[in-house]
VOGU-3710 file (C-alpha; in Angstrom, 3 decimals, decimal comma):
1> xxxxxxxxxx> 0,000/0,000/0,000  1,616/3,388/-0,943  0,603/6,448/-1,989  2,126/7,245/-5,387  -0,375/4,149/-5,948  -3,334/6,638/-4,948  -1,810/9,028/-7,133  -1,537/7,218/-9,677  -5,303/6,774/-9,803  -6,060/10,616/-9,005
11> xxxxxxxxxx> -3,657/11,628/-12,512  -6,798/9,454/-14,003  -9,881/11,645/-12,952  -8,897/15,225/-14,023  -13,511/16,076/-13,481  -12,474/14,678/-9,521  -9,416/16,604/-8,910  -11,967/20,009/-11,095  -14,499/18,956/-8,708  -13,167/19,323/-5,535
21> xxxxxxxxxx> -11,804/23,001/-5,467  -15,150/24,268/-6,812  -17,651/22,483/-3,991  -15,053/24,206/-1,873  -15,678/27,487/-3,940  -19,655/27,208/-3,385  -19,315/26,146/0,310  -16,881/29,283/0,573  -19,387/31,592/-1,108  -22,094/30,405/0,889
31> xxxxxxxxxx> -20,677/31,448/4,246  -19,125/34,532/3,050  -19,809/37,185/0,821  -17,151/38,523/-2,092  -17,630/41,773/-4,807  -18,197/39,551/-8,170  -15,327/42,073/-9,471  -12,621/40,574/-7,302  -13,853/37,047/-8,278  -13,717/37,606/-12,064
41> xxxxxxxxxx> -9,870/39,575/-11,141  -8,869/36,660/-9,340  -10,347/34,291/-11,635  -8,757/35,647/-14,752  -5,212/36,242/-13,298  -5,056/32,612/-12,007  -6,443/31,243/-14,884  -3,500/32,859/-16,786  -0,863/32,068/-14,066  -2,202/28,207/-14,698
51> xxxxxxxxxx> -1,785/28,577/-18,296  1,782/30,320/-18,862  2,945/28,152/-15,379  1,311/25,137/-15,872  1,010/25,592/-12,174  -1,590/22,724/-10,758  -2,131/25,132/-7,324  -3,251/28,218/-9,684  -5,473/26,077/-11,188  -6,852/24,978/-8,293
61> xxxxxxxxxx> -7,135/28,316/-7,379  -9,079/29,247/-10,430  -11,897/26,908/-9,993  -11,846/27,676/-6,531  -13,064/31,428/-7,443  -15,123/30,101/-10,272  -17,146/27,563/-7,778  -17,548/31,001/-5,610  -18,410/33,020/-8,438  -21,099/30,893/-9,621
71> xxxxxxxxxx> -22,625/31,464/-6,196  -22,560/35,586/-6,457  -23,977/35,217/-10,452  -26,522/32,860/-9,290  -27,603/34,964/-6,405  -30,485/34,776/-4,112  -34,095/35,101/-5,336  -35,765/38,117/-5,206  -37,568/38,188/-1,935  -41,334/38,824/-1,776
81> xxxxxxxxxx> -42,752/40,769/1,174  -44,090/38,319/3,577  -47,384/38,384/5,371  -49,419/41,614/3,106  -51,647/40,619/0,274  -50,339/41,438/-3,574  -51,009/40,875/-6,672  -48,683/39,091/-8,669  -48,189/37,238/-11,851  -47,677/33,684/-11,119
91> xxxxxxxxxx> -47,098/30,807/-13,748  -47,927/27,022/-12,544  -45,189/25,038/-12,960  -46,128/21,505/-11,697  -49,345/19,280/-12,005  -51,379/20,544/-8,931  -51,762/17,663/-5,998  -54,994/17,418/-4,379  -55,694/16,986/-1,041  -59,023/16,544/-0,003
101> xxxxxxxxxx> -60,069/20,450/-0,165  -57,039/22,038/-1,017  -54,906/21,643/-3,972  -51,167/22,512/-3,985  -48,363/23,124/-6,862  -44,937/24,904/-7,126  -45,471/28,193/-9,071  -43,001/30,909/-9,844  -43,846/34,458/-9,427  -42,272/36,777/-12,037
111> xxxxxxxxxx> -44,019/40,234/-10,454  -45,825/41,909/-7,804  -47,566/44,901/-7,344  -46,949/47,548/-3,907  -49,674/49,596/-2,894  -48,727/52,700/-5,062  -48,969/51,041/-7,912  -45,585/49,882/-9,648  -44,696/46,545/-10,523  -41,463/45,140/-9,107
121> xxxxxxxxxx> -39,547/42,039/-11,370  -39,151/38,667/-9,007  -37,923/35,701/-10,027  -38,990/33,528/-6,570  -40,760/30,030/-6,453  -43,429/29,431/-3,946  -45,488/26,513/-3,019  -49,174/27,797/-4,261  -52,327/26,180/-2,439  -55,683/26,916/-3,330
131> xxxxxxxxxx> -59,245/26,050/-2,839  -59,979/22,771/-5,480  -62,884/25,072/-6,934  -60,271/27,481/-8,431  -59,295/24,795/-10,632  -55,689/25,228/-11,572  -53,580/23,562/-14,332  -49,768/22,751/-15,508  -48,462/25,486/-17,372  -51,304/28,199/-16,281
141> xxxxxxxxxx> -50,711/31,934/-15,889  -52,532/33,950/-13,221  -53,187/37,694/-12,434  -53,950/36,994/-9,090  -53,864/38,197/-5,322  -52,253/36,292/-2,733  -50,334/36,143/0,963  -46,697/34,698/0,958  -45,669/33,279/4,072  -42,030/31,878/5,088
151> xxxxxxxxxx> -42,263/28,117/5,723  -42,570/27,342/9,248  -43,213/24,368/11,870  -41,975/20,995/10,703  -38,435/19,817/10,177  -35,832/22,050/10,004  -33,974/20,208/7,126  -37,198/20,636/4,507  -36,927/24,598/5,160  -33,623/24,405/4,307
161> xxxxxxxxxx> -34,194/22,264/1,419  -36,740/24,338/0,045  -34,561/27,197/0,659  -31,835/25,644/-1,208  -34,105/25,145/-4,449  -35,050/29,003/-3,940  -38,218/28,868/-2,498  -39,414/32,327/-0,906  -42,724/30,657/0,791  -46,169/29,523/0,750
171> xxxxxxxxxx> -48,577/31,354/-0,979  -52,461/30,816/-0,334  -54,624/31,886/-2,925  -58,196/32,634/-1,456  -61,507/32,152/-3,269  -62,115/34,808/-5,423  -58,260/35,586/-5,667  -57,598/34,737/-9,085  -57,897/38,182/-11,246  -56,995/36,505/-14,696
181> xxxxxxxxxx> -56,289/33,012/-15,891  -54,427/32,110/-19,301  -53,830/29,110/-20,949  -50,305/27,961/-20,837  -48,289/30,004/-24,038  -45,450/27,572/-24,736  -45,598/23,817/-25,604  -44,179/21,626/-22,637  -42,976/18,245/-23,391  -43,534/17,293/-20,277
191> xxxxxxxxxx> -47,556/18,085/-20,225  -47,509/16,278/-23,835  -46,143/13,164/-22,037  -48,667/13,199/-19,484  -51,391/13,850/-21,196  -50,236/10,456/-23,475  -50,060/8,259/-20,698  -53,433/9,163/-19,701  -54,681/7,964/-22,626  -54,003/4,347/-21,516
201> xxxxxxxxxx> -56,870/4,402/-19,253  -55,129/3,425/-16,432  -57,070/4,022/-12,954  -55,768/4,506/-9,475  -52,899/3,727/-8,169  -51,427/2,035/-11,150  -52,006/5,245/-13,238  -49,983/7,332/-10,523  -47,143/4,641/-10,627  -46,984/4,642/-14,341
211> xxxxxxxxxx> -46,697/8,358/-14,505  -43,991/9,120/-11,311  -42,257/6,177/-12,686  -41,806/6,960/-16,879  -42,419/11,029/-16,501  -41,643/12,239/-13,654  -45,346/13,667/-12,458  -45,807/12,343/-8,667  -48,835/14,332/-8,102  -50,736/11,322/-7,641
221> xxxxxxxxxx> -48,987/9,981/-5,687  -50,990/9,245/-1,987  -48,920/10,120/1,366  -49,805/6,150/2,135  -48,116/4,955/-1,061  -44,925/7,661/-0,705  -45,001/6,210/3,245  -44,861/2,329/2,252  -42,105/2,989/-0,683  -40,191/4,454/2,038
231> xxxxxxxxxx> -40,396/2,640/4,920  -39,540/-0,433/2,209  -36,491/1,443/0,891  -37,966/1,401/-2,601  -38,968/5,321/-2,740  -35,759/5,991/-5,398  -38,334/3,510/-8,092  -41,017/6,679/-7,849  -38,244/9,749/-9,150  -36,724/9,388/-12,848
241> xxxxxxxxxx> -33,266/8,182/-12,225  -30,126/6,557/-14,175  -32,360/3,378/-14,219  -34,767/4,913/-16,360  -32,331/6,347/-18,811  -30,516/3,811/-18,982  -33,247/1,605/-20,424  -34,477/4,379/-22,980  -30,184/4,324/-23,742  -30,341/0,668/-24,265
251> xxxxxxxxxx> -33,380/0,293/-26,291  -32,119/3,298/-28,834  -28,766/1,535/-29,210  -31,063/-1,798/-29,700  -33,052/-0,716/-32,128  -30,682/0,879/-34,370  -27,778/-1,914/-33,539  -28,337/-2,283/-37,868  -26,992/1,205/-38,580  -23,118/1,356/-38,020
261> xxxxxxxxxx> -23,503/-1,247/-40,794  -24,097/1,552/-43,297  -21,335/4,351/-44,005  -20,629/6,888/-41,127  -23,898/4,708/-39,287  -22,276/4,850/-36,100  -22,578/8,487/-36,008  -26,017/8,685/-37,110  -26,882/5,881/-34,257  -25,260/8,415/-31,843
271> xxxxxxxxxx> -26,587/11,099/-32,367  -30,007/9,702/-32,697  -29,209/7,964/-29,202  -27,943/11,401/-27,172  -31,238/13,104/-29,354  -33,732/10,478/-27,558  -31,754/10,739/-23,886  -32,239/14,590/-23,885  -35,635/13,986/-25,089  -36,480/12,058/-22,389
281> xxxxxxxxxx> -34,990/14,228/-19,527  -37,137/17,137/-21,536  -39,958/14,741/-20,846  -39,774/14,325/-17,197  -39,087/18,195/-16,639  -35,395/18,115/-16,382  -35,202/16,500/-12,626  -31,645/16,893/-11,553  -31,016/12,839/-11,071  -32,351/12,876/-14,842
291> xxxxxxxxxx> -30,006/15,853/-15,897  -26,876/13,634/-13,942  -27,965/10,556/-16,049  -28,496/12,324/-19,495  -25,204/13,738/-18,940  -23,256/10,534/-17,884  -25,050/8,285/-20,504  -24,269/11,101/-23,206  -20,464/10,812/-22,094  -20,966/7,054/-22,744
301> xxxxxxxxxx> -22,363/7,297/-26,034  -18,824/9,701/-27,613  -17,132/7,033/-25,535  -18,536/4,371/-28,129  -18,391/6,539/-31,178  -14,473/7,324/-30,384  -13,774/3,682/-28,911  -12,418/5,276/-26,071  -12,196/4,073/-22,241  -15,311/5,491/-20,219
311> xxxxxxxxxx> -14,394/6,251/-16,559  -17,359/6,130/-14,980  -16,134/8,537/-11,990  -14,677/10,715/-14,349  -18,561/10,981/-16,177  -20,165/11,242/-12,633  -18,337/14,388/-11,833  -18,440/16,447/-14,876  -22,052/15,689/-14,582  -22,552/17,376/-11,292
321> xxxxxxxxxx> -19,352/19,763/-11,920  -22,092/21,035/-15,328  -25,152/20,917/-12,711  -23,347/22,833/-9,970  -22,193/25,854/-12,706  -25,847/25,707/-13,303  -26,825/25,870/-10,038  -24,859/26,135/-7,061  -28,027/25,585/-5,090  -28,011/21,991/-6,223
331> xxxxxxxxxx> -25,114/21,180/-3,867  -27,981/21,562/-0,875  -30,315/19,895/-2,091  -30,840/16,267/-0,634  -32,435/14,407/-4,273  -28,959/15,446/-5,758  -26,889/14,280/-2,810  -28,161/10,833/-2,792  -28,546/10,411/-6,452  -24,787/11,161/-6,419
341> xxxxxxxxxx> -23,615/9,545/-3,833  -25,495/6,106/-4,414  -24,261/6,007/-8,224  -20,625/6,940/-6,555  -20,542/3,988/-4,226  -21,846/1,844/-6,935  -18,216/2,712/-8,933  -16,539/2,588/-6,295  -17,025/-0,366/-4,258  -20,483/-1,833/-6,423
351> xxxxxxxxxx> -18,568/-2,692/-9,448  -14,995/-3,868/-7,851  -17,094/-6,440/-5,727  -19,506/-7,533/-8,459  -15,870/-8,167/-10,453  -14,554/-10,313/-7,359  -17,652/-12,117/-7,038  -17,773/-13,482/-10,778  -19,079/-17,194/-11,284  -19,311/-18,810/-14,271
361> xxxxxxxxxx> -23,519/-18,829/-14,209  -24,930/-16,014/-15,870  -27,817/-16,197/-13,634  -25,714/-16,402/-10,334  -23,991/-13,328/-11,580  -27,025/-11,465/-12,522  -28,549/-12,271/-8,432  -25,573/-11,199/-7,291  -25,027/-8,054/-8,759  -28,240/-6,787/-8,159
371> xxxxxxxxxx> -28,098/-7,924/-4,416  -24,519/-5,863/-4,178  -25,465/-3,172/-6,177  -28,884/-2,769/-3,382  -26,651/-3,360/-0,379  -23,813/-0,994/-1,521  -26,804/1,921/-2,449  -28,208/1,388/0,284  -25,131/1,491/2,631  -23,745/4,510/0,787
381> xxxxxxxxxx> -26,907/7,011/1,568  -28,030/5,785/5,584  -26,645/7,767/7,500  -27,919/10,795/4,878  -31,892/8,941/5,425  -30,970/8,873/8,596  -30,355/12,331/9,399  -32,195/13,640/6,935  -35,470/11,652/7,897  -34,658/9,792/10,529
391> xxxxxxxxxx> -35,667/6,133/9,201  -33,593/3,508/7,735  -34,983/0,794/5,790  -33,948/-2,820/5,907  -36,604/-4,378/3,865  -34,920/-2,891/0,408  -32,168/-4,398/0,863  -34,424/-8,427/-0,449  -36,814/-6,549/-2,424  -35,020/-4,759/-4,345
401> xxxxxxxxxx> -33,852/-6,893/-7,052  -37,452/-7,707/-7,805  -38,628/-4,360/-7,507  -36,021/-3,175/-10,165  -37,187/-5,599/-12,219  -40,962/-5,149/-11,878  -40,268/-1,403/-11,896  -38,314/-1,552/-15,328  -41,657/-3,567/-16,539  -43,660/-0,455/-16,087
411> xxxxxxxxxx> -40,913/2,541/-17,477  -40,396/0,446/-20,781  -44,174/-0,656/-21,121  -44,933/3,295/-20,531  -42,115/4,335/-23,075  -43,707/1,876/-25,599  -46,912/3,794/-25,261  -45,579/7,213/-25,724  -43,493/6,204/-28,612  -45,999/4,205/-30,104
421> xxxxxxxxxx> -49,764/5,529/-29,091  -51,743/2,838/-31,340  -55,362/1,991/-30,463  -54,159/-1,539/-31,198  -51,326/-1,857/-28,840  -54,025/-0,269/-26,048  -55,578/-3,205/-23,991  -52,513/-5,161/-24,159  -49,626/-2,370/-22,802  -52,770/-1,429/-20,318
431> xxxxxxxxxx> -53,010/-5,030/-18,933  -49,508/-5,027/-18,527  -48,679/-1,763/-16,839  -51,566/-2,623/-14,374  -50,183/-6,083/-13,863  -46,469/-4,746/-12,852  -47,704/-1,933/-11,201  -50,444/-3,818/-9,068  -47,423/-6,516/-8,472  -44,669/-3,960/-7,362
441> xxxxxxxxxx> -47,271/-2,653/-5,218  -48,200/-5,932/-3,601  -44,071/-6,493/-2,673  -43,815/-2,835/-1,726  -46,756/-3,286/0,750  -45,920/-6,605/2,350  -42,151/-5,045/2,633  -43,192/-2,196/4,776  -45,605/-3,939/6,468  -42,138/-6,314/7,722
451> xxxxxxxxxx> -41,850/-5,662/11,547  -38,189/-4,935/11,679  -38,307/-3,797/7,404  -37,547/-0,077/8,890  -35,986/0,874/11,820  -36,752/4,646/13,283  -33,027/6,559/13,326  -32,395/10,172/13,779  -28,627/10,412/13,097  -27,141/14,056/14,615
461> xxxxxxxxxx> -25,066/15,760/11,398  -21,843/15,312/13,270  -22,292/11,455/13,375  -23,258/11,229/9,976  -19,885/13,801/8,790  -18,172/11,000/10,837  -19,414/8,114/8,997  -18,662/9,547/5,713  -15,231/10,314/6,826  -14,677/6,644/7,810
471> xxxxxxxxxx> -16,079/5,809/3,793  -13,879/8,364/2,266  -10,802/6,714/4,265  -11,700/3,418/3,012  -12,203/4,316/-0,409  -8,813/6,277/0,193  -6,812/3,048/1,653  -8,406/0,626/-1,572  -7,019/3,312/-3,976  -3,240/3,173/-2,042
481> xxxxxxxxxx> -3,179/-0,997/-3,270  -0,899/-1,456/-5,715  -3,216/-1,997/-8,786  -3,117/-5,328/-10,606  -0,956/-5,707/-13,838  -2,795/-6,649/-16,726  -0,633/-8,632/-20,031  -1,717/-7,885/-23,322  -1,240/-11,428/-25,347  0,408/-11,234/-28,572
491> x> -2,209/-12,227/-31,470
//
């Protein structure tokens, strides 16, 4: 064990060693505040320091500022005055969830009017609830009259989390509020996507599997079937993941497997592949685990095209280096820190073991990698559910495999239909979604109905830093081994 060894390895992830110095940047920039000027001045001269140099440490340096810099351009929303009644214009973004009475979506306000009169430019989000007779839609624009009120009660971590995505509030819009009501002006891909799954028929809770599952849309979704997913440590099947894009990645490399037999075909077959990836992120509403997927599959695909080696690491964080220059916010936000850190144990430790554990049984192998790729996931983010919401589920760890596998029934069935809407193929992708659906829900149920399936945890922050220390030192001490030599035989 040394560690040139460690090294070694780093000299092979230029994204990790970008990464780094700009999550130190944004941390930086959150706690303290610096003129943009002396950012750009700093940025600049280090950048050309690096460059005539070739000094790593001015480099470092650079995307240092530029992780801190992307936190003063990004800057805090536009704050709404809390507690007084305006009128604002307000564009739904999200299908509305019912509840009984009330009905609730996020909605961004773009202005609101003071009592003398002018208009002031926002840019905030809120978390609109109204009165079901008001009758709002996806995409809507309103003229309306409204309080905004800071989140309060409940757990501290979901104000900051709603903080972090730039929420200013709740806004409650009473009866009679709404001034003006327009249809939505631009087309939405997303609302298209919906509106074709619907037209399966599809009833209950299957229907609001079907669409969390192959869209994105979790309005439907009931607090009893978001509590049993949980509490059976199966909640990552109902948000658009690397799972789902990676079967729409497969089944466009499938179907056009004939075309690198024609001249340049390859390309075309890429293309056409990265076309349908960002296609399908565009159809689930651009979730961040869905942006981190289209990017790392996309780095795959000019990986195949060039016949060049694909670190997986190396894709994982220029995917969230591109996502954090976007948004700095994302860094806070819990969806994007266990997306990222399950798919980064998977490298890690995931793949190495699934390697050591090799048989000569395809269907032995198969078992066992989904069992280590579970237990590895699942290992990875517990002391983040932990803290975060203070239960830790067991159950996943057995039902997993077959949940995967049921769940991957219903995102390709539902990708069929929206691909192919024929009256023909109808009743039989409808009896099929409805079987997998009504079957993952059966295992989901009987999961979290296990006595000792999830265990009630509330892990203080410290503990969890602590345990994440102790997996960053392990990782650290694999990567000092000496790695093993591989011979190339002579042909």
């Amino acid at each position: 064990m040394k560690l040139r060894y460690l090294g070694e390895r780093l000299e092979g992830l230029p994204m990790l060693r970008a990464l780094l110095p700009v999550v130190a940047g944004i941390l930086t920039a959150m706690h303290f505040a610096l003129p943009l000027w002396l950012l750009v001045g700093g940025f600049l001269l280090c950048g050309a320091a690096a460059l005539l140099l070739r000094s790593p440490l001015h480099a470092a340096a650079m995307l240092f500022l530029f992780g801190a810099g992307a936190v003063e351009v990004h800057g805090p929303v536009r704050q709404l005055p809390a507690g007084r009644s305006l009128l604002c214009t307000v564009s739904i973004g999200e299908f509305p969830t019912v509840r009984g009475r009330t009905c609730s979506a996020a909605a961004r306000v773009h202005a609101w009017r003071d009592e003398a009169g002018r208009w002031h430019p926002a840019d905030a989000l809120v978390m609109l609830r109204a009165d079901t007779a008001l009758h709002l839609g996806s995409g809507e624009r309103l003229l309306c009259r409204g309080v905004v009120r800071p989140f309060s009660g409940g757990a501290a971590s979901y104000r900051r989390l709603m903080a972090c995505r730039g929420y200013a509030g709740r806004m409650w819009l009473p009866k009679g509020g709404v001034v003006e009501c327009s249809a939505p002006a631009d087309f939405s891909l997303h609302r298209a996507a919906v509106g074709r799954l619907a037209e399966l028929g599809l009833e209950g809770e299957a229907a609001a599997l079907c669409r969390a599952m192959a869209v994105g849309e979790r309005s439907g979704l009931t607090p009893g079937l978001r509590d049993r997913y949980a509490r059976s440590g199966t909640s990552h099947l109902l948000a658009v993941s690397g799972l789902h894009v990676g079967i729409v990645f497969a089944a466009v490399n499938l179907l056009l497997g004939w075309l690198p037999l024609l001249r340049r075909g390859h390309l075309v077959r890429s293309l056409l592949a990265v076309a349908c990836i960002w296609l399908y992120a565009a159809a689930t509403g651009f979730a961040p685990s869905t942006v981190r997927a289209a990017v790392m599959f996309t780095l795959l695909q000019a990986s195949l095209v060039s016949s060049s080696d694909y670190a997986s690491l190396n894709a994982l964080c220029a995917s969230a280096l591109l996502m954090l220059a976007w948004n700095p916010g994302y860094l806070f936000d819990i969806s994007f820190q266990l997306s990222y850190l399950a798919v980064a144990a998977i490298i890690l430790w995931g793949v190495p073991l699934c390697r050591r554990l090799r048989s000569r049984w395809r269907g032995v192998n198969l078992l066992v990698d989904s069992v280590v790729v579970s237990l590895v996931a699942t290992v990875a983010t517990a002391p983040l559910v932990a803290h975060t919401f203070g239960l830790l589920s067991l159950s996943g760890l057995v039902v997993n495999p077959v949940a995967v596998l049921l769940g991957g029934v219903v995102v390709t069935g539902s990708l069929l239909w929206l691909l192919f809407p024929f009256g023909v193929l109808r009743p039989l992708l409808s009896a099929l979604l409805t079987a997998a659906a009504e079957g993952l829900d059966g295992l989901v149920a009987a999961a979290a109905a296990w006595r000792w399936g999830a265990v009630e945890v509330s892990l203080p922050g410290g503990a969890a830093a602590a345990l994440y220390a102790l997996m960053a030192a392990a990782t650290l001490w694999g990567a000092c081994r000496k790695p093993k030599k591989t011979l190339t035989l002579p042909r």
